[in-house]
KOLKOLTI-785970 format. One record per residue (C-alpha): residue in three letters; x, y, z. Coordinates in pm, 1 decimal, always signed. Each point is the difference from the previous one (the first is absolute). Last residue first. Example, Ala and Ser with C-alpha at 12.3 -4.5 7.8 and 13.67 -1.06 7.14 Angstrom:
<nodes>
+------+----------+----------+----------+
: type :        X :        Y :        Z :
+------+----------+----------+----------+
:  ser :  +1367.0 :   -106.0 :   +714.0 :
:  ala :   -137.0 :   -344.0 :    +66.0 :
+------+----------+----------+----------+
</nodes>
This chain:
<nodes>
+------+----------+----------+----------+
: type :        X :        Y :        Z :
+------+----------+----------+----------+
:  unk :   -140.3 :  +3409.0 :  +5498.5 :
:  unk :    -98.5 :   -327.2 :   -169.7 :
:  unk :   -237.6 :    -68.7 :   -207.6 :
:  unk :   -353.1 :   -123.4 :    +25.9 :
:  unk :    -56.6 :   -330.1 :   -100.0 :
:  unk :   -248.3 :    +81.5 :   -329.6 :
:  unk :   +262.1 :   -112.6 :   -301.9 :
:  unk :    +50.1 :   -295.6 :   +176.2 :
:  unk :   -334.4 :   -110.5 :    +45.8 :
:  unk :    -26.9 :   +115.4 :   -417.2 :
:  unk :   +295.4 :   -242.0 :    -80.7 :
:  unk :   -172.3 :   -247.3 :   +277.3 :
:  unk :   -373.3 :    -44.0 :   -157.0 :
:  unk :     +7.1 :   -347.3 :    +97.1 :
:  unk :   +163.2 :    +92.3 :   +376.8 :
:  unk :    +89.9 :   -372.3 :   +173.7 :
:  unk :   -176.6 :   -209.2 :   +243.3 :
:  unk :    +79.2 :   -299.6 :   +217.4 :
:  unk :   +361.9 :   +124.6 :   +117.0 :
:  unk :   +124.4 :   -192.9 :   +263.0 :
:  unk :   -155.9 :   -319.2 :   -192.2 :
:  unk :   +219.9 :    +63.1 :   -302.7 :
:  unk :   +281.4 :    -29.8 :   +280.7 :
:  unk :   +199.9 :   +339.2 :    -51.1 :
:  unk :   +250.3 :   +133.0 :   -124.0 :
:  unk :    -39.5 :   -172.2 :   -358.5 :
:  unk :   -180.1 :   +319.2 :   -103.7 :
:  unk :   +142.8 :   +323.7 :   +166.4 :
:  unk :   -228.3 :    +70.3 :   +267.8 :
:  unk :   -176.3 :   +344.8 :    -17.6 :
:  unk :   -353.7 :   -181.7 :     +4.5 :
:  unk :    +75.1 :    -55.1 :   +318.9 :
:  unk :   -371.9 :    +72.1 :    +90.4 :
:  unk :    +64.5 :   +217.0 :   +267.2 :
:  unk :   +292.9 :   +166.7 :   -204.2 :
:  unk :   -208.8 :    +20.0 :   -326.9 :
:  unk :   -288.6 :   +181.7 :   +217.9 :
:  unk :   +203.6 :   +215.7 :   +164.9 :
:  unk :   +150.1 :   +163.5 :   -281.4 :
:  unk :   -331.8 :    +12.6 :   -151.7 :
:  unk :   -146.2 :   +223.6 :   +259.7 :
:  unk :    +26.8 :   +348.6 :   -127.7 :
:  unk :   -158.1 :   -192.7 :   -328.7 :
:  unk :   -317.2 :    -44.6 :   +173.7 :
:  unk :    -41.7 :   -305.3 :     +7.1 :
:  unk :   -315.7 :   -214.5 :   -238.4 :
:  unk :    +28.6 :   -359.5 :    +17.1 :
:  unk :    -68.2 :   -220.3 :   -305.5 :
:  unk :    -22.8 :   -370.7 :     -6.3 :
:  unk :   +117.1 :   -292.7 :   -221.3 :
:  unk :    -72.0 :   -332.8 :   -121.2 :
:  unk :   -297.0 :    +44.7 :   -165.6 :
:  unk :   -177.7 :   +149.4 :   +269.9 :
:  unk :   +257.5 :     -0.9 :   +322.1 :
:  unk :   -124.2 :    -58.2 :   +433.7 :
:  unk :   +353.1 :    +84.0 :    +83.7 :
:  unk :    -11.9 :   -371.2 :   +187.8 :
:  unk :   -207.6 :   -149.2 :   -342.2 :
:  unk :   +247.7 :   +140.6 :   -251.0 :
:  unk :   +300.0 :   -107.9 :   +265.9 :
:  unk :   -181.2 :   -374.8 :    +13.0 :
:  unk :     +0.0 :    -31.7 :   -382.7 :
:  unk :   +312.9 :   +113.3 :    -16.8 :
:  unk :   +111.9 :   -239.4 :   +260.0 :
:  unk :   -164.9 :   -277.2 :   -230.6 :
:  unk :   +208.7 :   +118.3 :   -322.3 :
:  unk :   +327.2 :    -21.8 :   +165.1 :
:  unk :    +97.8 :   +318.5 :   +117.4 :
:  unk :   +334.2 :   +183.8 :   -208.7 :
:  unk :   -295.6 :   +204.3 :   -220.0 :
:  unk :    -90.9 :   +215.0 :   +345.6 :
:  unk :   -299.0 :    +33.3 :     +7.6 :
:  unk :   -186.9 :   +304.3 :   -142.7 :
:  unk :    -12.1 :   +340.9 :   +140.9 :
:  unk :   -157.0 :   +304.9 :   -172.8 :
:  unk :    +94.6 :   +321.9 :   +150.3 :
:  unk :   -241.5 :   +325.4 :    -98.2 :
:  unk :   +204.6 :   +279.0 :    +78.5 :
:  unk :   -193.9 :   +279.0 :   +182.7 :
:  unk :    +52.3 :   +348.8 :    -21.9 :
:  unk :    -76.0 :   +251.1 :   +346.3 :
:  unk :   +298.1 :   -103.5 :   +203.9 :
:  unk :   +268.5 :    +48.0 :   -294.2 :
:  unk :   -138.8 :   +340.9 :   -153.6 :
:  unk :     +7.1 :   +188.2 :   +355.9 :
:  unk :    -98.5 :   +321.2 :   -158.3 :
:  unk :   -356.4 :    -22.6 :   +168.3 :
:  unk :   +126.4 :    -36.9 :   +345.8 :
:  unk :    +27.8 :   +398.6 :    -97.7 :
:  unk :   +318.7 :   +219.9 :     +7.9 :
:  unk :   +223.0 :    +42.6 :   +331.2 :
:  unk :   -217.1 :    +82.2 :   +276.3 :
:  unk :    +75.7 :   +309.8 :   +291.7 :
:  unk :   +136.1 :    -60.2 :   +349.4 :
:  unk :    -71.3 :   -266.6 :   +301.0 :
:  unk :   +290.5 :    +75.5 :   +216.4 :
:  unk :    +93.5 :   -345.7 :   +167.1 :
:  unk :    -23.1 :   -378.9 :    -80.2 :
:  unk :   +255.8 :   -240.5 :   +265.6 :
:  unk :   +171.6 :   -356.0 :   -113.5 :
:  unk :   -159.4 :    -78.9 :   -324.1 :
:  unk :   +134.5 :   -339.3 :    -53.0 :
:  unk :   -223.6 :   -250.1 :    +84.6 :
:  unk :   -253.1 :   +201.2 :   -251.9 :
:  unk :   +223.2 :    -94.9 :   -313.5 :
:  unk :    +14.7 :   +317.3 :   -225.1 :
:  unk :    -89.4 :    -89.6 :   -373.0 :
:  unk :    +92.8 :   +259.1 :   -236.5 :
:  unk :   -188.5 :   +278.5 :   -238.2 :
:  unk :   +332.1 :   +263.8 :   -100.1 :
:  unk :    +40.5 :   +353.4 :    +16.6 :
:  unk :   +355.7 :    -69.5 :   +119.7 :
:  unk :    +56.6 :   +131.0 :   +336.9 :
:  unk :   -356.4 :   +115.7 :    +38.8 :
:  unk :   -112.2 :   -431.2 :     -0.5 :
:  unk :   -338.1 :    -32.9 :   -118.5 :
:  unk :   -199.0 :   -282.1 :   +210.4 :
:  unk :    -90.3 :   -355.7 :     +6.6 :
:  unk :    +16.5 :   -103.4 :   +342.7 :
:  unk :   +127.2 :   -366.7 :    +27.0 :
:  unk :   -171.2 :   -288.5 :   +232.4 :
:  unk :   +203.4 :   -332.2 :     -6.2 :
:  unk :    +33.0 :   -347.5 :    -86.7 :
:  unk :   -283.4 :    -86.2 :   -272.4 :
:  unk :    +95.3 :   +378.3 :   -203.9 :
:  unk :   -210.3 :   +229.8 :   +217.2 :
:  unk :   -106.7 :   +318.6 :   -158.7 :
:  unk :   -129.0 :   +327.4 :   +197.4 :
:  unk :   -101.8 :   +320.9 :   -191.5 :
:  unk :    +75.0 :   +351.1 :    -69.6 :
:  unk :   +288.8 :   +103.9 :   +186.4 :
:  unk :   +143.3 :   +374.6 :    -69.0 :
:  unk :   +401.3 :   -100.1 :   +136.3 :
:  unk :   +228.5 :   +222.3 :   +158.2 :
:  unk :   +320.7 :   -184.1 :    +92.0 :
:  unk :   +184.9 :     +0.9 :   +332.2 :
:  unk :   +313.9 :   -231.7 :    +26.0 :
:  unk :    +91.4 :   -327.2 :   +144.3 :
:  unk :   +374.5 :    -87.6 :    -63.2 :
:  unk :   +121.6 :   -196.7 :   -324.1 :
:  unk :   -165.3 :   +229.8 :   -223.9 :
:  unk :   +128.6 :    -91.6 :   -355.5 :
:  unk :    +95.3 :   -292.2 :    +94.8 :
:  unk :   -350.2 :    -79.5 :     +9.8 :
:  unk :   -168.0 :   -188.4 :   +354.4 :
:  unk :   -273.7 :   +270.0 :    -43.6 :
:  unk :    -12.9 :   +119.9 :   +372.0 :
:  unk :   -236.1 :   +239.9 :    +40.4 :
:  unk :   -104.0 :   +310.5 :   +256.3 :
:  unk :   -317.8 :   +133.0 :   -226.7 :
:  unk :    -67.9 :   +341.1 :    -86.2 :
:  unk :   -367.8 :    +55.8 :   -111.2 :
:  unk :   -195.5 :   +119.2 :   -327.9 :
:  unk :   -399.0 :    +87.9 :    +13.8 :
:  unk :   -228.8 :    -93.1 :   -220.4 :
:  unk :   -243.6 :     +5.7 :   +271.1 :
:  unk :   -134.9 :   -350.1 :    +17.9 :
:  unk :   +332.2 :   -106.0 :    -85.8 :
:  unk :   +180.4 :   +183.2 :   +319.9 :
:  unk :   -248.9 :   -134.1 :   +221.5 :
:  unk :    +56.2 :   -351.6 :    -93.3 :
:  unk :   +388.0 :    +35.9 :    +46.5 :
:  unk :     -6.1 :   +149.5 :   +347.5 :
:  unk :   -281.0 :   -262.1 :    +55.7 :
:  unk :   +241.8 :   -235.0 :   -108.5 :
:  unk :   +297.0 :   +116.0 :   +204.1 :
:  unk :   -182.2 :    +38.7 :   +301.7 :
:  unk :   -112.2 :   -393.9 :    -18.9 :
:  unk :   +396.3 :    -65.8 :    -44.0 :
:  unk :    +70.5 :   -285.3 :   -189.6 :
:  unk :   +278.6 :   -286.5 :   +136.0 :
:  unk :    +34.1 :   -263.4 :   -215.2 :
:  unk :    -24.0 :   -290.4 :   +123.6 :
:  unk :   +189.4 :   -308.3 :    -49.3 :
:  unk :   -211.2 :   -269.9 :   -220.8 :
:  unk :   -193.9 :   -281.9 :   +163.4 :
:  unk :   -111.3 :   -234.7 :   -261.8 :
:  unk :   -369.5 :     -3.0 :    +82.6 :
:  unk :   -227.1 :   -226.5 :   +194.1 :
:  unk :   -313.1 :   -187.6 :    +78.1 :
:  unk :   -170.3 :   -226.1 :   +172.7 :
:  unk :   -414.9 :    +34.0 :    -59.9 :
:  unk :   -182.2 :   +321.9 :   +201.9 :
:  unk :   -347.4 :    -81.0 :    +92.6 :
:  unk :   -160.9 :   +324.3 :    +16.0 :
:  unk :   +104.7 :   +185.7 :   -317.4 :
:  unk :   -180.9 :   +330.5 :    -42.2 :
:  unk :   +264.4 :   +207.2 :    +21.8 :
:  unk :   +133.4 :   +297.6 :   +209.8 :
:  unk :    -92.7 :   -191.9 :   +334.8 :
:  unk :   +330.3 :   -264.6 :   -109.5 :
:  unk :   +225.3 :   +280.7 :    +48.7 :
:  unk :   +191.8 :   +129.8 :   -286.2 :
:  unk :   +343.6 :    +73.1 :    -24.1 :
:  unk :   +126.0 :   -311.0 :   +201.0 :
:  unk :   +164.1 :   -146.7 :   -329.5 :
:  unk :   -189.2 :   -313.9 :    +30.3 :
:  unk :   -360.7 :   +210.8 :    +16.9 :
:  unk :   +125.2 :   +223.2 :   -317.9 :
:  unk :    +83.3 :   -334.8 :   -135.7 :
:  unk :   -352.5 :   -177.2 :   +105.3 :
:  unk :   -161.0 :   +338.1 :   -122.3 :
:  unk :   +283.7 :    -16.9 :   -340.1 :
:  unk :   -202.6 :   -377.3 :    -30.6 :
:  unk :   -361.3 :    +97.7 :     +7.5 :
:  unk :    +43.9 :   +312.3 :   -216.1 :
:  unk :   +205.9 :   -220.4 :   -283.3 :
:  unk :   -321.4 :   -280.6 :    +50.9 :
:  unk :   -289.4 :   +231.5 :    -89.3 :
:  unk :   -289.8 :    -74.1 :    +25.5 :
:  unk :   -273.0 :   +197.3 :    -94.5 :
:  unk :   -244.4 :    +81.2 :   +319.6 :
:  unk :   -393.1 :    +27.6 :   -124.1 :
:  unk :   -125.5 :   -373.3 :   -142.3 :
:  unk :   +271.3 :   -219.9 :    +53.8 :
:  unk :   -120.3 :   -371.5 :   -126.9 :
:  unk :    -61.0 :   -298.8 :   +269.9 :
:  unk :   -122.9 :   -272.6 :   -214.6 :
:  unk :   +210.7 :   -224.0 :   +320.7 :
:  unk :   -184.2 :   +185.3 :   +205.8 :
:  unk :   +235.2 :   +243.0 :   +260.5 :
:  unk :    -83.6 :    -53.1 :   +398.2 :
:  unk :   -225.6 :   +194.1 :   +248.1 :
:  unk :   +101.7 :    -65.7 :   +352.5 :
:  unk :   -109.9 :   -208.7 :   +288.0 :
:  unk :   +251.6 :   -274.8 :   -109.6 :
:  unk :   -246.7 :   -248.2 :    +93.6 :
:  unk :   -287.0 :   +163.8 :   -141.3 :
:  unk :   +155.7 :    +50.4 :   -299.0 :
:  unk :   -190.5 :   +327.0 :   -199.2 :
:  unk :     +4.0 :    -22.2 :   -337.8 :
:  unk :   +180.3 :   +263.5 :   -279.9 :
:  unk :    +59.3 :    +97.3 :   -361.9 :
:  unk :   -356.7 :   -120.9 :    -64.4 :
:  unk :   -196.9 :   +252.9 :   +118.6 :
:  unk :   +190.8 :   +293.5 :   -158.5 :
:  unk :   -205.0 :   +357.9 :    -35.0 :
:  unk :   -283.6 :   -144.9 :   +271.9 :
:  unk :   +249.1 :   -130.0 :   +228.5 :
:  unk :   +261.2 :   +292.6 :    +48.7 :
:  unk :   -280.0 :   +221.1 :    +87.9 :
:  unk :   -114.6 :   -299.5 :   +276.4 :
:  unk :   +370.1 :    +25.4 :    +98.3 :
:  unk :    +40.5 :   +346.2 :    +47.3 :
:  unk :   -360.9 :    -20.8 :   +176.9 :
:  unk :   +159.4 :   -222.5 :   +267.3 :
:  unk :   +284.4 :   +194.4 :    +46.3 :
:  unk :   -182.0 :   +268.4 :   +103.8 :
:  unk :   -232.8 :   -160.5 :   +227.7 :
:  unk :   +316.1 :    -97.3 :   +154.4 :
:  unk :   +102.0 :   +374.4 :    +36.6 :
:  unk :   +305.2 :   +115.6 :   -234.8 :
:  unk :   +383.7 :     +6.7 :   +101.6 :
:  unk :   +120.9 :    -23.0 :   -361.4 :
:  unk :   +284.5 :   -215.8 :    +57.6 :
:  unk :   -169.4 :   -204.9 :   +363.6 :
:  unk :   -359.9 :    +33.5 :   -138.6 :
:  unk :    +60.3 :   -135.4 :   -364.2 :
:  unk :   +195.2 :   -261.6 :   +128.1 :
:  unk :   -198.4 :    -90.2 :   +299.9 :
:  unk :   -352.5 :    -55.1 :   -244.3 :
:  unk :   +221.4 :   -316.9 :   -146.2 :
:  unk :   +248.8 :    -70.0 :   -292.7 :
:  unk :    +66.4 :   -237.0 :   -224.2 :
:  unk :   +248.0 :    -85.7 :   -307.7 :
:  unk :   +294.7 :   +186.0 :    +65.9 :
:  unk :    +55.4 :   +155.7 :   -290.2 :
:  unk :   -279.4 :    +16.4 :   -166.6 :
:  unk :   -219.2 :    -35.7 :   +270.3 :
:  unk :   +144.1 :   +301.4 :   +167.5 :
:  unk :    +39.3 :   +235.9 :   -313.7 :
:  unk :   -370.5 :    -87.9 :    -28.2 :
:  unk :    -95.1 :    +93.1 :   +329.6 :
:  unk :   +242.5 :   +297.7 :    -22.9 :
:  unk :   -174.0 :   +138.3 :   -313.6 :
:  unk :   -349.2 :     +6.4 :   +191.7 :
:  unk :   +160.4 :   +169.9 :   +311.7 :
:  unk :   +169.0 :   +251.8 :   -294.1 :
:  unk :   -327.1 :    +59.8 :   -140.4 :
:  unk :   -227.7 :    +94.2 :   +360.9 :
:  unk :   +298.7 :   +232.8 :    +58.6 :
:  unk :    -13.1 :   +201.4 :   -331.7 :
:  unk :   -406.9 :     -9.1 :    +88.3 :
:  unk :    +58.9 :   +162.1 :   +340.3 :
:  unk :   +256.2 :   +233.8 :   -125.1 :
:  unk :   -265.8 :    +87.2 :   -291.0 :
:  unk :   -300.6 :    +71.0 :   +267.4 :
:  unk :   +209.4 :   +203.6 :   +193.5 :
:  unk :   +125.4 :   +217.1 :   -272.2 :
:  unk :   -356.8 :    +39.2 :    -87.4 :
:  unk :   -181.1 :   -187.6 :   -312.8 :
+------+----------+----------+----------+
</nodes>
């Protein structure tokens, strides 16, 4: 098969995909749709949905009133695999103003909103500064404000980044720092100016914390009444009343303050904190320390 002949088949599947992502989320669609995203011929559209026909006939019917093609009540995804996390960060990302309603799929857009948080400010150069300095294995000096009282002013460290983390608020840099020889998280927000690319530190490789993964079983926390612990397990989606979640241990420290699974018991309403750490002594043991 030529290049042609496979972007013409890749394109044939995702029309197919989007008639089903279209009738299974918004339960119809017409000819337009498929000819306004994808901006095909009628006859086009017509054969997308003849192809669309003979491998699921019964997940749609045509309304004549409606003049468009509507979802079967049997109706059963066939190609596209929904996925509702996807569906909702798109209606975030769409909320947030970071992506425009042409990068998805979703016509018919349902109310919706986030919290609004304040923004952090990330330079675009900045990243790419970043990006290009991992794909080389390159190091980099970085203008950076750490907020320690150990460097109450800005100053200029070298760092050899190797990867990006975010920790549910903001984006870090993972990188080796050549002041101490240490792996550390440095928040994006706060890389003011990048200059004088230079040689690596070591290898990502030695990075111990961001490659090993604790396993973190949650449970419900014991202080719910019996029926909120059934509603937690269900909520967190828990087998046997619990669930696992793999982090990488470099991101532990994040996780138990997201979580608040820092509280000290009794601080809190028992439904402020739905979940608590089974495996704590060894969570504990994990939470990377301190430098």
């Amino acid at each position: 098969m030529t290049q042609v002949e496979q972007a013409r088949r890749w394109g044939a599947d995702q029309r197919i995909e989007f008639i089903e992502f279209k009738l299974f989320w918004e339960g119809s669609l017409n000819r337009a749709d498929l000819i306004d995203f994808f901006g095909i011929s009628v006859p086009q559209a017509s054969n997308d949905l003849s192809a669309y026909r003979e491998i699921a006939g019964d997940n749609l019917l045509y309304n004549a009133s409606l003049k468009r093609y509507v979802a079967t009540e049997s109706f059963a995804p066939k190609i596209y695999r929904p996925n509702a996390d996807r569906y909702l960060a798109q209606l975030k990302g769409l909320s947030d103003g970071i992506i425009d309603l042409s990068d998805t799929w979703i016509r018919t857009v349902p109310q919706a909103t986030a919290l609004p948080l304040p923004h952090r400010r990330i330079d675009p150069f900045a990243v790419r500064c970043l990006l290009a300095a991992m794909r080389s294995g390159k190091s980099i000096e970085i203008f950076y404000h750490s907020m320690s009282p150990s460097h109450p002013e800005p100053v200029w460290r070298r760092i050899t980044p190797h990867a990006f983390g975010h920790d549910g608020l903001r984006w870090h840099v993972r990188a080796r720092c050549h002041l101490d020889g240490q792996f550390k998280d440095f928040i994006l927000s706060r890389c003011h100016d990048l200059r004088d690319e230079g040689d690596g530190l070591g290898s990502p490789q030695e990075d111990a914390m961001w490659h090993e993964v604790f396993e973190v079983e949650l449970i419900p926390n014991p202080d719910l009444t019996p029926s909120q612990q059934k509603t937690i397990a269900l909520d967190y989606g828990m087998v046997n009343g619990k669930v696992s979640v793999p982090v990488r241990r470099a991101l532990l420290y994040y996780f138990e303050k997201r979580l608040r699974l820092d509280v000290t018991p009794g601080q809190d309403l028992p439904r402020q904190r739905p979940v608590v750490v089974a495996n704590w002594a060894d969570f504990h043991n994990a939470l990377p320390k301190a430098w």
